[in-house]
N, C-alpha and C positions, 0 to 999 in steps of 0.2 A: 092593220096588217094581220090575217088570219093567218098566211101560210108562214111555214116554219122561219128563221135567219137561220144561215147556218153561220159559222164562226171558225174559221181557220187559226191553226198557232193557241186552242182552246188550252192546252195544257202550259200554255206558257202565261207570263205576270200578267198583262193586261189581257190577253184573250181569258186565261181564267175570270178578273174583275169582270169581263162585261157581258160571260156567261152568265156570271152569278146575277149580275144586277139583272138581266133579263129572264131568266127562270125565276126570283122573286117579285117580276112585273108577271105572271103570268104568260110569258112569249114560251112557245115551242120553238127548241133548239138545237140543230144538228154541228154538233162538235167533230172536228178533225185536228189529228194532231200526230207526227211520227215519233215523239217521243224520244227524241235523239239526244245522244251523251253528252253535248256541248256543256251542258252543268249536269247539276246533281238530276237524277230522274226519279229520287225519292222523292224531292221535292214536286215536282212533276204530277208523280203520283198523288201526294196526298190531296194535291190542288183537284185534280178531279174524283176522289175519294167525295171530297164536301161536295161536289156540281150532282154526284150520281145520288147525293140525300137531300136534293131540293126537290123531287119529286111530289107534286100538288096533283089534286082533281084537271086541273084544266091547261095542267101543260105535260110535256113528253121534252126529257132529255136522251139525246141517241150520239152515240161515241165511236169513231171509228179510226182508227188506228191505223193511217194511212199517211206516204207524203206526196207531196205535190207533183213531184215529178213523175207520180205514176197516174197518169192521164185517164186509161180508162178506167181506173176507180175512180175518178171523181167524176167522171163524165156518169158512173155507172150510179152515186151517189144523186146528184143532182136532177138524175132522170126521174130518181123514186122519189123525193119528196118536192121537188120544185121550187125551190126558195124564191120571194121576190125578192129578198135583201140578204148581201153576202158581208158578213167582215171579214176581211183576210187581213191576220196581223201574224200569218206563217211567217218564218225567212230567216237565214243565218244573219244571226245579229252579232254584232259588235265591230268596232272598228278595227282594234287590231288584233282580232287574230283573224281578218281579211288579208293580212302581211303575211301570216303563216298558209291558210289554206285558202287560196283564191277561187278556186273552182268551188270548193261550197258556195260559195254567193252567186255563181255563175247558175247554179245547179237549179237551188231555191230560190232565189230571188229574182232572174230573168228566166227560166226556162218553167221553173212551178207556177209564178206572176203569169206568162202567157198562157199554162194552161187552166187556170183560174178566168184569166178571160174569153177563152173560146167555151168555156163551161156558163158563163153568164151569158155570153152570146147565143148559143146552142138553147139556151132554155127558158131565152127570154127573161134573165132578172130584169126585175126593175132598177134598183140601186144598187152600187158596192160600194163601202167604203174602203177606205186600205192603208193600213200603216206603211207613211214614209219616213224623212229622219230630219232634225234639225240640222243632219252632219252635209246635208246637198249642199245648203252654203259656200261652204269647202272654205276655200281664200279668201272669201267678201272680209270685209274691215269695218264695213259700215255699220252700226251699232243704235238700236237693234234692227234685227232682222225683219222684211220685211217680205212677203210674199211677192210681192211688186217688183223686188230688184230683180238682177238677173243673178244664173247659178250656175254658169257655162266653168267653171275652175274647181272641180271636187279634189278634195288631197286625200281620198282614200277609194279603192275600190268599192268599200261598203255605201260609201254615199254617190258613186258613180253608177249600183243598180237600184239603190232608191229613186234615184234623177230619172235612170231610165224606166221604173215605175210610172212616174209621174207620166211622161211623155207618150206610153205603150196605152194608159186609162185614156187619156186623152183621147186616142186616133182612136179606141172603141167606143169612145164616147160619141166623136163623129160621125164613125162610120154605121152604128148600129143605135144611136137613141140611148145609151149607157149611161143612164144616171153615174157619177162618180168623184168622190170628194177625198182629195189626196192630204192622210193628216201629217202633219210635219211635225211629230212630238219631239220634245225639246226634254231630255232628261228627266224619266219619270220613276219615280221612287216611293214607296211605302210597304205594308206587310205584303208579304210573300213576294218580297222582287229578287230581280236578279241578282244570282251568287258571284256573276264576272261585272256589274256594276258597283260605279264608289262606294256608294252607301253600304252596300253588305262588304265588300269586299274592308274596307273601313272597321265597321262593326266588326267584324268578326278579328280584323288586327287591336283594337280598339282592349277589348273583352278579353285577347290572349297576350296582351302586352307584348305584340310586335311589333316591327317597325311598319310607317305607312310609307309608303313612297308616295312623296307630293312633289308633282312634274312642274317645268319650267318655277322652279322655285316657290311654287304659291302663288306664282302669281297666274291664275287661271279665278276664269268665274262663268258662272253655270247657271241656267234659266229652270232650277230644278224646282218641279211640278210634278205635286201630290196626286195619286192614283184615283183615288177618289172625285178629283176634278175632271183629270183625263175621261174616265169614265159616264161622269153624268154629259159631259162635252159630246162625246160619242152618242148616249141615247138621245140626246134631242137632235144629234146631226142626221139621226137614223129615221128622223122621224119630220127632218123639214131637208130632203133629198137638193142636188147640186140641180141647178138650171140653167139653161141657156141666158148670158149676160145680154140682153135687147140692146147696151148702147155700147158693145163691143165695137173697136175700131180698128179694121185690119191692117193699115196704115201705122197706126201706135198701138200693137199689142200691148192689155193689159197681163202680164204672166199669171195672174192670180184667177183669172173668169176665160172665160171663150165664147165662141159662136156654137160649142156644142154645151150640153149638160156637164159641168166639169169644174170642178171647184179644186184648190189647194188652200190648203189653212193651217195656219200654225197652232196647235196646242200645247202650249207653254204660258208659264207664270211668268209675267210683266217684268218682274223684278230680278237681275242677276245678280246671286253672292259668289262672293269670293270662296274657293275653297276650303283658306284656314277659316273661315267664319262658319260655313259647314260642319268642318269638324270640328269647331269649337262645339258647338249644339250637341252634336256628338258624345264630345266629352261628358257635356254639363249630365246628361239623361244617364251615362251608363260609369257617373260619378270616376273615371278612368282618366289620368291626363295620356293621350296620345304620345308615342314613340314618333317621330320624323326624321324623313331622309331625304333631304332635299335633291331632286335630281332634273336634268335637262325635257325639257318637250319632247315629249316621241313621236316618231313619223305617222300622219296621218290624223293627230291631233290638233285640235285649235283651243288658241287660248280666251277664247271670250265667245259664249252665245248668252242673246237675250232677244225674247221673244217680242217682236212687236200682236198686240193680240187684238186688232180695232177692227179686222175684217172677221174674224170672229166672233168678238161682240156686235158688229152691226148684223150680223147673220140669224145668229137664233139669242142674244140679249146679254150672253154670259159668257165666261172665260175662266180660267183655271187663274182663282186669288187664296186657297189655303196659304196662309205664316207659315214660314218655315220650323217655326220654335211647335206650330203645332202638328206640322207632318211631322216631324223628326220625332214629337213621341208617340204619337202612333204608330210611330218605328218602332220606335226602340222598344216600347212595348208589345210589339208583335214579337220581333226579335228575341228578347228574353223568356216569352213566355216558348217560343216554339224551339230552342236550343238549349235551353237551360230547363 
């Protein structure tokens, strides 16, 4: 792949990681990102502070400070460098502050999503991948998840334009030859992640001797998968593209493949813990016993994911298996080293 990737959502957690790992592969890489106040944007910042000093002889990092919805800048981007391969992991993330501000998701996630794909269409990519969410699920009960089942019951808006994600790659997939591999990441955690997910938000009560609020009593458990997996998962999906399933059957849709180039895949660790067992690790790393407040489920939340990962591993060989005990200090030690 000579011509550039470009990387949408580059100043955020995982579009930074996979900037980074492919500027120290030698890939040229056109970054977009709006830089928007949903968290800290210092943090933001320094994440592409590191991306702007991987500069080598034989690649080019290019940064442009743009958001999705505004169409002809990325129509205008896309013209000049041509990318054959897009990651877009832009989009109002989180589940519930889709409760408080609905129309972001509407904004970025179906309206910036579509024109992400008239921009792949228009200029002839070859592949997109694109972050979708463990949260499509919604109500399923079935344990674990499986890209096979069906996802027609989402309980929150944010996982209602992930789903609609999923379905808008697809018909470009069809209609235009759209390489397209829809990832389903399953709660991803390590350094520099998010300030509105457990982990930091944890940490950071953990360290100031606050209280955590642990919803539905504890009793929740989470498919939480190290960044570092996420990531290597990514460059080899990048590099063995989604294909036309030959023993597709229209009669028994398999959800997971199609009759066009069009893949969905879970990236998530096999294994779900429990959230006190979470923050137990937690504790052990930042020698700190946890304050708790036990409180009810909140709207829009589910209390159990856990990844089934076998259409993955039969895909390109591998799957997101980091131990928790050794993400969690690699947290934690990012963590302290970058707040303290």
């Amino acid at each position: 792949m000579n011509k550039p990737i470009l990387v949408t959502g580059c100043a955020g957690f995982i579009g930074f990681h996979i900037c980074k790992k492919l500027l120290e592969n030698g890939f040229n890489v056109i970054g977009i990102d709006n830089i928007n106040n949903y968290y800290d944007i210092n943090l933001k910042n320094k994440r592409l502070a590191i991306l702007s000093k991987l500069h080598l002889k034989n690649q080019t990092w290019n940064f442009y400070k743009t958001d999705l919805i505004n169409k002809d800048k990325l129509f205008e981007i896309f013209k000049e460098y041509n990318p054959e391969t897009v990651i877009n992991l832009a989009a109002q993330a989180g589940v519930r502050y889709s409760l408080e501000n609905p129309s972001a998701y509407i904004n970025s996630n179906i309206v910036g999503f579509s024109n992400i794909l008239e921009c792949c269409r228009s200029s002839k990519v070859k592949r997109l991948l694109y972050a979708s969410s463990s949260s499509v699920y919604g109500g399923n009960t079935k344990i674990p998840f499986s890209e096979n089942d069906p996802v027609n019951h989402p309980v929150s808006l944010y996982a209602a334009t992930k789903r609609s994600n999923e379905l808008m790659a697809h018909t470009y997939s069809h209609l235009y030859k759209l390489s397209c591999i829809g990832l389903r990441l399953f709660t991803v955690y390590g350094p520099w992640g998010r300030p509105d997910m457990a982990p930091m938000i944890f940490a950071d009560a953990i360290i100031n001797k606050k209280p955590i609020k642990v919803f539905n009593h504890g009793n929740m458990s989470r498919s939480f998968t190290f960044i570092d997996d996420v990531i290597q998962n990514i460059f080899d999906l990048m590099q063995k593209p989604a294909v036309i399933d030959q023993n597709f059957n229209c009669k028994y849709p398999n959800p997971s493949t199609s009759f066009a180039p069009n893949m969905i895949l879970n990236i998530g660790n096999s294994e779900s813990i429990n959230l006190e067992k979470f923050i137990s690790y937690l504790e052990t790393e930042f020698g700190i016993n946890a304050i708790k407040e036990y409180e009810e489920t909140q709207k829009g939340d589910v209390n159990d994911t856990q990844a089934d990962d076998s259409l993955l591993k039969n895909w390109i060989g591998d799957s997101p298996k980091t131990p928790l005990s050794i993400g969690i200090k690699s947290f934690a030690d990012w963590y302290k080293n970058y707040y303290f």
